[in-house]
Rosetta silent file (secondary structure, phi, psi, omega in degrees, C-alpha in Angstrom):
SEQUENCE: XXXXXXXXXXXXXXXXXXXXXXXXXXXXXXXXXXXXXXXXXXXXXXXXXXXXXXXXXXXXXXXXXXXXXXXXXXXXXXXXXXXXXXXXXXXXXXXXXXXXXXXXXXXXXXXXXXXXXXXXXXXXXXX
SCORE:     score description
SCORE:     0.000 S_00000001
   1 L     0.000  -58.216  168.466    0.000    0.000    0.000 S_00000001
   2 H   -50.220  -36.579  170.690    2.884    2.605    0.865 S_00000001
   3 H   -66.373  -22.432 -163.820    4.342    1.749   -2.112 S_00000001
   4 H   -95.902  -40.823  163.451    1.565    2.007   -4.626 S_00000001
   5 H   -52.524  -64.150  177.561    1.187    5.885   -2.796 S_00000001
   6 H   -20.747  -58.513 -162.692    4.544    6.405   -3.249 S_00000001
   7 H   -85.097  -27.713  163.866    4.684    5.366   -6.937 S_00000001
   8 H   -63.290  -56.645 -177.435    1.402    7.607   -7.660 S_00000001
   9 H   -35.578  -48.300 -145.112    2.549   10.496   -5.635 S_00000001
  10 H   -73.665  -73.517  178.161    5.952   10.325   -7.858 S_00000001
  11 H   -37.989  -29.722  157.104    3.615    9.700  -10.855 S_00000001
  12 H   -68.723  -34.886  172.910    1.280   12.938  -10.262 S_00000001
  13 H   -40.354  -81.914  173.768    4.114   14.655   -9.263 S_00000001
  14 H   -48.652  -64.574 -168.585    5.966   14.066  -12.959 S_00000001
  15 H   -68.960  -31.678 -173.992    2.526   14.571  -15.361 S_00000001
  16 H   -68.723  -35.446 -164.381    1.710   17.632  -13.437 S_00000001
  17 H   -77.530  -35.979 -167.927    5.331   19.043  -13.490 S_00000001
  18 H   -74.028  -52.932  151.771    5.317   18.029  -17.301 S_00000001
  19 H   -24.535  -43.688  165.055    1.920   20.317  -17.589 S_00000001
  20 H   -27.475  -70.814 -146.922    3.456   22.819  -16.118 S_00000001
  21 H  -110.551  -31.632 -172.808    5.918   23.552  -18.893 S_00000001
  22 L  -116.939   65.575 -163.070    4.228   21.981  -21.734 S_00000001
  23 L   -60.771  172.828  162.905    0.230   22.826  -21.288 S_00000001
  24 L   -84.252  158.210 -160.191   -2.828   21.530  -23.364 S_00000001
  25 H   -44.450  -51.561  174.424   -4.434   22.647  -26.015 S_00000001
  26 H   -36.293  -33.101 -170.675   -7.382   23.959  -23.327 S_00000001
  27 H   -60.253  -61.960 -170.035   -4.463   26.395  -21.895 S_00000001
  28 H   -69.990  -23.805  162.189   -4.626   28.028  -25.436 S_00000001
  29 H   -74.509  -23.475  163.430   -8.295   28.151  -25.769 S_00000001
  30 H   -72.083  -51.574  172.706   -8.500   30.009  -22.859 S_00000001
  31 H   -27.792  -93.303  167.643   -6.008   32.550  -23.573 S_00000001
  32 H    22.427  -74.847 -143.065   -8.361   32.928  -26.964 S_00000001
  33 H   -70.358  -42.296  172.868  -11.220   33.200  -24.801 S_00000001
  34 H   -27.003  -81.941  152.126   -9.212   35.673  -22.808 S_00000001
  35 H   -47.906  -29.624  168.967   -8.069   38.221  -25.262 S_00000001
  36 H   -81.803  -54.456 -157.237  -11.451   38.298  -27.203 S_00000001
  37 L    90.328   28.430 -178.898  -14.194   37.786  -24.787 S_00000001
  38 L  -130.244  159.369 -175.206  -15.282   35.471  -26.939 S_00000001
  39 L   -81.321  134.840  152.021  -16.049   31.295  -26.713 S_00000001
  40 L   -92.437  154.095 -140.982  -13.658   29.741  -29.176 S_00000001
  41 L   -78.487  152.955 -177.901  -15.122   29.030  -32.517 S_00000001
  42 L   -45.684  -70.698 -175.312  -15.811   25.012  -33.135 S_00000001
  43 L   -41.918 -136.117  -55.969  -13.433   24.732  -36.498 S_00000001
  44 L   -53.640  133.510 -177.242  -10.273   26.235  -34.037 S_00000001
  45 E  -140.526   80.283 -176.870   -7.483   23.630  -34.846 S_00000001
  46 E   -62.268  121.033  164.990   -4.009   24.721  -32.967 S_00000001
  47 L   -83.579  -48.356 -160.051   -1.219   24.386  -35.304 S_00000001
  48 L  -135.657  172.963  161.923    1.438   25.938  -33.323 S_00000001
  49 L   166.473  154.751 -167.872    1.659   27.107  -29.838 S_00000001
  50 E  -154.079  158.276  156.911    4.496   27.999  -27.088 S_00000001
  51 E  -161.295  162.439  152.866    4.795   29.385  -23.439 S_00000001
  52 L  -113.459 -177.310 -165.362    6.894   29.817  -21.044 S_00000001
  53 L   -77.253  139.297  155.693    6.983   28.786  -17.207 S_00000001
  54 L   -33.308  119.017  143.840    5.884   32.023  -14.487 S_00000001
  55 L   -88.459 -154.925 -170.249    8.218   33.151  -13.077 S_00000001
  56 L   -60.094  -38.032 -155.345    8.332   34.032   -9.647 S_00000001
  57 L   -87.640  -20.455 -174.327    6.279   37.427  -10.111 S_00000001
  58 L    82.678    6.866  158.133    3.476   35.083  -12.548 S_00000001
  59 L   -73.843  132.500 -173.197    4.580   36.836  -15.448 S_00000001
  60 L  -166.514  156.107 -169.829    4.993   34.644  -18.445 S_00000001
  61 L   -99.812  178.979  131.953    3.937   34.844  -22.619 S_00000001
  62 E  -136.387  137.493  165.562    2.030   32.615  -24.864 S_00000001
  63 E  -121.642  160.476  175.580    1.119   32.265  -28.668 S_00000001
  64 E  -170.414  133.483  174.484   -0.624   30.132  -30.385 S_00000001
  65 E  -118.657  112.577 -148.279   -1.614   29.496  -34.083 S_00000001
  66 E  -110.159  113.108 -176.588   -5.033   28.666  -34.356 S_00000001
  67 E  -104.403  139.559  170.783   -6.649   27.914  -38.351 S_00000001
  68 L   -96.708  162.906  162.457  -10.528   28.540  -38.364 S_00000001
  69 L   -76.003 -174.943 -171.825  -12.773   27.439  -40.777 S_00000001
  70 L   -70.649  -72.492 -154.081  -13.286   30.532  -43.644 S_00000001
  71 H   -78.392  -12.192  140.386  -16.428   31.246  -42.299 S_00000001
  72 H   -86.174   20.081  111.861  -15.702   31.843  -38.348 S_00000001
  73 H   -13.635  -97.795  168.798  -13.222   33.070  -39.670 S_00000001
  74 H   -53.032  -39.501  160.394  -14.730   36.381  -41.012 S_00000001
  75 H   -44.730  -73.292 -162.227  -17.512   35.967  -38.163 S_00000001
  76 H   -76.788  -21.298  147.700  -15.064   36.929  -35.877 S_00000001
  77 H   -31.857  -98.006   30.376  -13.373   39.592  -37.783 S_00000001
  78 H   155.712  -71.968 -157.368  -16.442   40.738  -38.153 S_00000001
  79 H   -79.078   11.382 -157.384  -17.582   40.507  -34.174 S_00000001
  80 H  -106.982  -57.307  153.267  -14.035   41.882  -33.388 S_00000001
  81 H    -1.219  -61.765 -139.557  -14.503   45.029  -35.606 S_00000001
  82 L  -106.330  -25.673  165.946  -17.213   45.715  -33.758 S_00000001
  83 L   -69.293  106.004 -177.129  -15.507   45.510  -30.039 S_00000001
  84 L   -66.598   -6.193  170.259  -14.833   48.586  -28.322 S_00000001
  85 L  -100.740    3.973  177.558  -12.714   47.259  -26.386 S_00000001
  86 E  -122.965  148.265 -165.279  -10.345   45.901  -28.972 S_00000001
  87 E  -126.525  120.561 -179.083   -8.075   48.735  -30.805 S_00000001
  88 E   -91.063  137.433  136.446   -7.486   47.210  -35.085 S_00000001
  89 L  -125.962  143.717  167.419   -4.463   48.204  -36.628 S_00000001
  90 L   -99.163  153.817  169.530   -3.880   47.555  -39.815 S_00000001
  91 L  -150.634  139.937 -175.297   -0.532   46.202  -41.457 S_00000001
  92 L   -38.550  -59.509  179.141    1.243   44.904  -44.380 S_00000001
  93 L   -43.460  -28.614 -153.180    2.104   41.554  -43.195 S_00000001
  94 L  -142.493  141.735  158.982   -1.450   40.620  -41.419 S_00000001
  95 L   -36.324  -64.253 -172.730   -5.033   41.276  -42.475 S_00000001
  96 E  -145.267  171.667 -174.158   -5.694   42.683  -39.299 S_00000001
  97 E  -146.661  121.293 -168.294   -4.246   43.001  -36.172 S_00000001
  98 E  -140.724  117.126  171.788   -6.123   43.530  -33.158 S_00000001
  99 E  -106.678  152.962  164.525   -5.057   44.621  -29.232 S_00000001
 100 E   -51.941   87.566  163.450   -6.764   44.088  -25.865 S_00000001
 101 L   -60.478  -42.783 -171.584   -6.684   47.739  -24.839 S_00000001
 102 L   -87.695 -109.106  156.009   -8.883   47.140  -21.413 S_00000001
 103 L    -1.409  -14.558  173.030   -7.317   43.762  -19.897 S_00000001
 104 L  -124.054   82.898 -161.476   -3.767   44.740  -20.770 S_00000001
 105 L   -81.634  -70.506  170.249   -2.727   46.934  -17.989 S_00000001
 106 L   -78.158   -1.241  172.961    1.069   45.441  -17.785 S_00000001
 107 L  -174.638 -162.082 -170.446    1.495   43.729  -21.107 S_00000001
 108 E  -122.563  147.776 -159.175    0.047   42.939  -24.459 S_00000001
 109 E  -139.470   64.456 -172.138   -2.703   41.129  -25.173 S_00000001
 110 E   -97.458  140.522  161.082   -2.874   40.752  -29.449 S_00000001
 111 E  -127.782  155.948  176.841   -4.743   38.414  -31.813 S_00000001
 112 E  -114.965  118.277  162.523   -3.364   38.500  -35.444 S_00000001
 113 E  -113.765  109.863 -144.066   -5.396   37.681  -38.231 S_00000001
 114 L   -71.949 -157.749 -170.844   -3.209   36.455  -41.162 S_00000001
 115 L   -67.014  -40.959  172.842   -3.902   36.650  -44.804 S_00000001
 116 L   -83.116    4.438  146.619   -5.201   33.601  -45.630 S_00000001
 117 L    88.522   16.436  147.475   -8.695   33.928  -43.933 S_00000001
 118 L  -104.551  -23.684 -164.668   -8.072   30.913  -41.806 S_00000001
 119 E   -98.751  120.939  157.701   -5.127   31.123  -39.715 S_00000001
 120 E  -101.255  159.146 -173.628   -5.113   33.556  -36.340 S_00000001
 121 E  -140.062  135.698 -177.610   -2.352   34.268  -33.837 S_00000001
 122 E  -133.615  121.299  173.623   -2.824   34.700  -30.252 S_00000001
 123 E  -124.417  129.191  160.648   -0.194   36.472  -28.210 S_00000001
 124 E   -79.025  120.801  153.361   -0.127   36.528  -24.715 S_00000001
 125 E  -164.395  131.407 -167.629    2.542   38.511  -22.869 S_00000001
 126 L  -137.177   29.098  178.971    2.569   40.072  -19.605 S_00000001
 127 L   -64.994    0.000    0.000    5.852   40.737  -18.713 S_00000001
């Protein structure tokens, strides 16, 4: 019996620590959900995605590159547009660009919407 706690502690211990540094996919839909104020759309399929660990202070970034279908796509351009609380810039590189003005008191809080009317980028950083 001490043994089989033992080998679970040690086992929760390890998948939690590995969570830690390398979260799930959920980690990046919340961010999403963060920066928008919005539920993320069904189609969302992460292609890419990074963080790094808190540091002591709980500052730490994330991205993530998220492809939509076409048409939540443009829905959320669309509903994003339309958010007073989100400041568009436009730029060559990106469709659109759009920051979290209200929620990003200490760092930036951007989604990127590229070119191809499926792919979005969500940056976290709150350093």
């Amino acid at each position: 019996m001490i043994l089989y706690l033992s080998i679970s502690s040690i086992g929760l211990s390890v998948y939690e620590t590995y969570r830690a540094f390398y979260p799930a996919d959920s980690f990046y839909f919340k961010e999403f959900e963060y920066v928008t104020n919005r539920k993320i759309p069904d189609s969302a399929e992460i292609k890419f995605k990074d963080s790094c660990y808190p540091d002591i202070h709980g500052k730490y970034f994330s991205k993530s590159v998220i492809e939509l279908s076409e048409n939540e796509f443009n829905k959320l351009l669309t509903e994003l547009r339309n958010n007073k609380n989100l400041v568009e810039s436009k730029t060559t590189n990106y469709l659109s660009v759009f920051n979290n003005k209200e929620k990003s008191k200490s760092g930036t809080l951007r989604i990127i919407f590229y070119k191809d009317r499926r792919t979005i980028e969500v940056y976290v950083d709150n350093f």
